[in-house]
N, C-alpha and C positions, 0 to 999 in steps of 0.2 A: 504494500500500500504506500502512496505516495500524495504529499500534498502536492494540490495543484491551484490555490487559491486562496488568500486572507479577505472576505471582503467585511464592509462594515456598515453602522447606518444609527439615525443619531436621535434618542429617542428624548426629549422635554417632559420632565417630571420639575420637581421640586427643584434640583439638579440636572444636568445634561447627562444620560445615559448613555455611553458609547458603547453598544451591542457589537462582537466581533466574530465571524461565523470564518470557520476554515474548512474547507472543500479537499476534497480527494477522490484518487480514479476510483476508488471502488466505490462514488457516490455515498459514501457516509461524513457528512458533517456536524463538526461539534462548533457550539457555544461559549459566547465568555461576555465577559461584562464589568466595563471599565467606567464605574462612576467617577467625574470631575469635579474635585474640589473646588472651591472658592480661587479662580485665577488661572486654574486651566481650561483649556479651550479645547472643542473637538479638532478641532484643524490642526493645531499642535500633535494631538494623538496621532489623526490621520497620515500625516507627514511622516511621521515614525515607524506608521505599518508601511506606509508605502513604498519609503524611500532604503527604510533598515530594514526592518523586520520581515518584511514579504522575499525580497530578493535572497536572503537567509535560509527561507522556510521551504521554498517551491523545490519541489522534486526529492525533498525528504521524509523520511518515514517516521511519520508522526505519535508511534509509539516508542521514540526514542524520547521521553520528556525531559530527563536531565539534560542529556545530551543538548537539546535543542535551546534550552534556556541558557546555558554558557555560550550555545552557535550566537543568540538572539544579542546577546551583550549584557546578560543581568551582572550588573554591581553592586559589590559590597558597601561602595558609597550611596548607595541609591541612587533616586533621580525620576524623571518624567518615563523614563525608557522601562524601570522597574516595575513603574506602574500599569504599564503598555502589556511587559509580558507578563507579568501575573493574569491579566485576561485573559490572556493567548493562551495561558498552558492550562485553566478552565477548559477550554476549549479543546484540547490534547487529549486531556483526562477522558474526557465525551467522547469524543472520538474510539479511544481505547477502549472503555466500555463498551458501546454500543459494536466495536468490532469482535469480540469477546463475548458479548449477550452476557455482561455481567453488570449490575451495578458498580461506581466508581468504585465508592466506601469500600468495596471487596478488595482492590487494584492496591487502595491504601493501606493494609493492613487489617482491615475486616471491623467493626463496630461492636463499641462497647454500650450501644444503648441502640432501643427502636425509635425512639420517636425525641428531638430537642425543643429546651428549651429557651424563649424566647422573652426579649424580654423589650419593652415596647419604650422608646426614646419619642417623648408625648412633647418634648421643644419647652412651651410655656402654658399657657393659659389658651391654646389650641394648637393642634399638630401644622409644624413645620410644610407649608401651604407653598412655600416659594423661600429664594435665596433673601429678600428682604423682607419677611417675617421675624428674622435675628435684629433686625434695626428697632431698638426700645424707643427712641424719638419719633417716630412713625407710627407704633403700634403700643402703642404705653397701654390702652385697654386691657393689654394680652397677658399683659407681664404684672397684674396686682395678685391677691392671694385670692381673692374669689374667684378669678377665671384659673386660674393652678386646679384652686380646686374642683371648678366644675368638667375640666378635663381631666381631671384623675377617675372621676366619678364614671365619666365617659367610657376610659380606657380602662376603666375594671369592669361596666358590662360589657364589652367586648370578648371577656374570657383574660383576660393576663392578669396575671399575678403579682408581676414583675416592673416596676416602672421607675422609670427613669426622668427627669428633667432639668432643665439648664437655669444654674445659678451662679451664670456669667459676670463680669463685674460690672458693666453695664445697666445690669438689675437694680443696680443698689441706687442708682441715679434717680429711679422712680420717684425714691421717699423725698425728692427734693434735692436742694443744691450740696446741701451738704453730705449729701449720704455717699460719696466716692469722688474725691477732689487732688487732683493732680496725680493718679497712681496709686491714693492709699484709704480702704476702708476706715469709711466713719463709722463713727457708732450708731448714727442714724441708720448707716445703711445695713449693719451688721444686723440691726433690728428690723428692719424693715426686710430681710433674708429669712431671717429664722422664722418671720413672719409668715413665710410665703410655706417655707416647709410645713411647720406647725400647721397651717390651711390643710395642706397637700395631706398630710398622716391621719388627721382627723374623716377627712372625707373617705380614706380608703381603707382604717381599721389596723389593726395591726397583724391579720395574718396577710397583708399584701405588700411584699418586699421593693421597698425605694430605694434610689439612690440619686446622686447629686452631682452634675457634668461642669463643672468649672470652664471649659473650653470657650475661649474670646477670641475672634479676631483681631478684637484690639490691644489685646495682650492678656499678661494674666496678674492673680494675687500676688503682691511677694511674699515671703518667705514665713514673716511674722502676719501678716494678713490670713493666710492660706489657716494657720494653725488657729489663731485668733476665730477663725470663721467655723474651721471640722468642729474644733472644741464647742462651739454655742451648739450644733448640731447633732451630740452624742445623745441626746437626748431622743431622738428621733429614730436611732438604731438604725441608720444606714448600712446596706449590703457594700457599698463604696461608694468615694468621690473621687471622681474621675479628671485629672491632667490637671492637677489641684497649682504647681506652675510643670512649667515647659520642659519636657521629659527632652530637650537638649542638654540643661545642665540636670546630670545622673546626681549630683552632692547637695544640692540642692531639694532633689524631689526624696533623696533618701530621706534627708534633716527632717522633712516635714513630715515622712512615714514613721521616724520612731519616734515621732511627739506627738503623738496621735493613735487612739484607739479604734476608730473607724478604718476599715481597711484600705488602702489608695487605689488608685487602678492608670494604668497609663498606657501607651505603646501604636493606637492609633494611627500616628504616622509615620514611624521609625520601620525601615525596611530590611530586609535578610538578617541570618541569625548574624551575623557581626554586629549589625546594627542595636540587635537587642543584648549582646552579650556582655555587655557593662552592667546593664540595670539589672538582668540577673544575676550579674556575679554579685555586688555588691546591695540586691535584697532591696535596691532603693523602691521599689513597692511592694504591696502583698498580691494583688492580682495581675495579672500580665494580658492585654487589649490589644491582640495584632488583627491588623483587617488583611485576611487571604487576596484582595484585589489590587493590595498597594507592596505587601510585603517582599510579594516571590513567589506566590499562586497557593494553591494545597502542598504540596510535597516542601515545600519551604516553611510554610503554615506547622505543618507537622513538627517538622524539626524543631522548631520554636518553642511549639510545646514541650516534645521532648526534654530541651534544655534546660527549662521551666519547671517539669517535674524533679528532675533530680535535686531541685532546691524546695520541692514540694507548696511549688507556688500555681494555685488554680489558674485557667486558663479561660477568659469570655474573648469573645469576636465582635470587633467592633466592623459596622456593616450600614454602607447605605444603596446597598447595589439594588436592583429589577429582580423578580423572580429567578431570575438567569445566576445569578452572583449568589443568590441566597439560596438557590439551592444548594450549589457546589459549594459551599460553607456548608449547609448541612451533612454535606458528604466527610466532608473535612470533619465535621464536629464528633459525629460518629465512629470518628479513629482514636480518639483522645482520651483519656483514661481520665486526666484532671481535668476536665471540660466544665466549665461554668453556666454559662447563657451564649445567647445569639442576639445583639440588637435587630430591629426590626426599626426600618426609618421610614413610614410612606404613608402614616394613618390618615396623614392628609392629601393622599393622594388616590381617590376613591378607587381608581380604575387600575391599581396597583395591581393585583389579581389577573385582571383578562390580561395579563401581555401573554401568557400561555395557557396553553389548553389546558382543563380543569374541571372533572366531576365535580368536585366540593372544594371548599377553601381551601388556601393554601396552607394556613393557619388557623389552628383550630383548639378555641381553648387555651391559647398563650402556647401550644407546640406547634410543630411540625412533623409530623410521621419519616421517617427516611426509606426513599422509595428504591422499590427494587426491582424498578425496570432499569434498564442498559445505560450504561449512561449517567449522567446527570439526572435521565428520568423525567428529564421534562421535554415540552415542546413549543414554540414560538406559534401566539394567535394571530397568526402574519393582519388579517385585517385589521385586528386591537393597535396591533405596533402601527400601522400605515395610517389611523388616527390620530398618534402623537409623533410623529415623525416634528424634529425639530424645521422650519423651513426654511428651504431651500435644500433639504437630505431627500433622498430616495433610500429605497429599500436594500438594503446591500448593495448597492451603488458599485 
């Protein structure tokens, strides 16, 4: 078997979805799914299949997957390239299944659970709708403790157990001018935080486990901040707070891990096991947050955990991909022995679901079943997609 084709096509959700479909002679194609953060652009991506990645790929047998991601250029340093093939090798994994007639999760070592779970990233005071829904000057409605709480309420009838939301430093600016001034929490706004959790805990009880997402684009807590903030919050019994500061400096996010009893969580955007192999060694968190589409794919995913276990540090998947991406994490998740949760990012994206073909939901109850058809296990709702096509994309173009 041989590839014979990377093509791609560019789906508008919340984020831009870059969908990447690879073709071979023996007409079996696998999937992959390369969501763009804040500042990457598809055309970026595109450039990178087209001009490296594809010339790479064509005429090779695409059940070489290591092989292929050293041909492709994955680095230790990361970069936009990293993030390119971690889709692409989605898409391999599919491949090999489906030529196989086995499920991925088999391919990776076989599964230690049937069904994940998942655990729902609810934004604010409603699901993450669009990239400027994060903008608290725009949208200050979203961001008081009423609406937190009326979407917790929300995201617990749904079936999840699990929730998560953003208590960025941005937030704190609601309570008024003083509540986050020049880089440092006020005590207004420390209160006007705890406020919001406190909302959040009450509306959803205490057998429904929360946690708390620090992550800004406009920066983050420092260092006495950061502690100052978990500490008002133990009260609240968080599962973790998440990238509480910038998992760039590892001495920094340790400091804040052993003064604090709440568990940390970080790694979101930190790429291949080198990348993460400081913050494991030296334990600067308790949970470890690699997203399979950024880091190095599943088999990199894997490793990661791996690494992780021997310091017996749980492992959650941080994740904003399309059905496509989130399966293949659930394939990945199902190999992992210290496996935590799966974020889920799209509540506010009704039609999240139909991009692929589907008896029943995809989610179900806060899981996911891990399926054992060939493959990934899924299938693209080519019409659903050709609805959200970003425009001026075509369909595999």
């Amino acid at each position: 078997m041989k590839i014979t084709d990377v093509r791609t096509t560019v789906v508008q959700g919340w984020i831009d979805w870059l969908l990447i479909r690879v073709d071979t002679d023996e007409k079996i194609s696998g999937y992959g799914d390369a969501p763009m953060p804040p500042g990457h652009a598809a055309e970026t991506y595109e450039a990178v299949i087209d001009h490296t990645l594809r010339p790479r790929l064509l005429g090779e047998d695409p059940t070489n997957i290591e092989r292929l991601c050293r041909k492709m250029g994955m680095d230790p340093r990361g970069g936009v390239v990293t993030y390119i093939i971690s889709s692409v090798e989605m898409a391999l994994w599919d491949i090999f299944g489906k030529a196989l007639d086995v499920p991925t999760y088999k391919l990776l070592g076989g599964n230690h659970r049937d069904r994940i779970r998942c655990y729902a990233d609810c934004h604010a005071g409603k699901p993450t709708f669009s990239r400027e829904s994060y903008d608290v000057v725009k949208n200050k409605e979203i961001f008081t403790p009423e609406a937190y709480a009326e979407n917790a309420r929300n995201a617990k009838k749904l079936g999840y157990d699990f929730l998560k939301f953003d208590i960025y430093p941005e937030v704190a600016t609601v309570a008024g001018p003083e509540g986050y001034v020049d880089g440092h929490l006020r005590d207004a706004g420390l209160r006007y935080l705890v406020g919001i959790l406190g909302a959040v805990r009450e509306a959803i009880g205490e057998d429904t486990d929360l946690a708390a997402d620090f992550t800004s684009a406009g920066g983050y807590y420092t260092v006495p901040d950061a502690i100052r903030l978990i500490s008002a919050f133990e009260r609240f019994n968080l599962r973790w707070v998440e990238d509480v500061v910038s998992p760039s400096n590892v001495d920094a996010l340790a400091t804040v891990t052993a003064s604090v009893r709440t568990p940390t969580l970080a790694g979101g955007v930190l790429q291949t096991r080198q990348g993460f192999r400081e913050i494991i060694e030296k334990q600067a968190v308790r949970i470890l947050h690699p997203d399979l589409s950024h880091c190095g794919g599943l088999a990199e995913g894997k490793k990661i955990h791996d690494m992780a276990e021997t310091y017996y540090m749980p492992v959650a998947l941080h994740n904003i991909c399309t059905p496509v991406g989130t399966m293949a994490m659930v394939h990945a998740a199902a190999t992992m022995a210290n496996f935590l949760a799966l974020e889920v990012h799209h509540l506010g994206v009704p039609w999240w679901d139909d991009l692929v073909k589907s008896e029943k939901p995809i989610i179900k109850k806060g899981y996911i079943e891990v399926p054992d058809k060939p493959g990934l296990g899924i299938e693209l709702n080519e019409a659903e997609v050709r609805k959200h096509l970003r425009q001026g994309k075509k369909y595999f173009e």
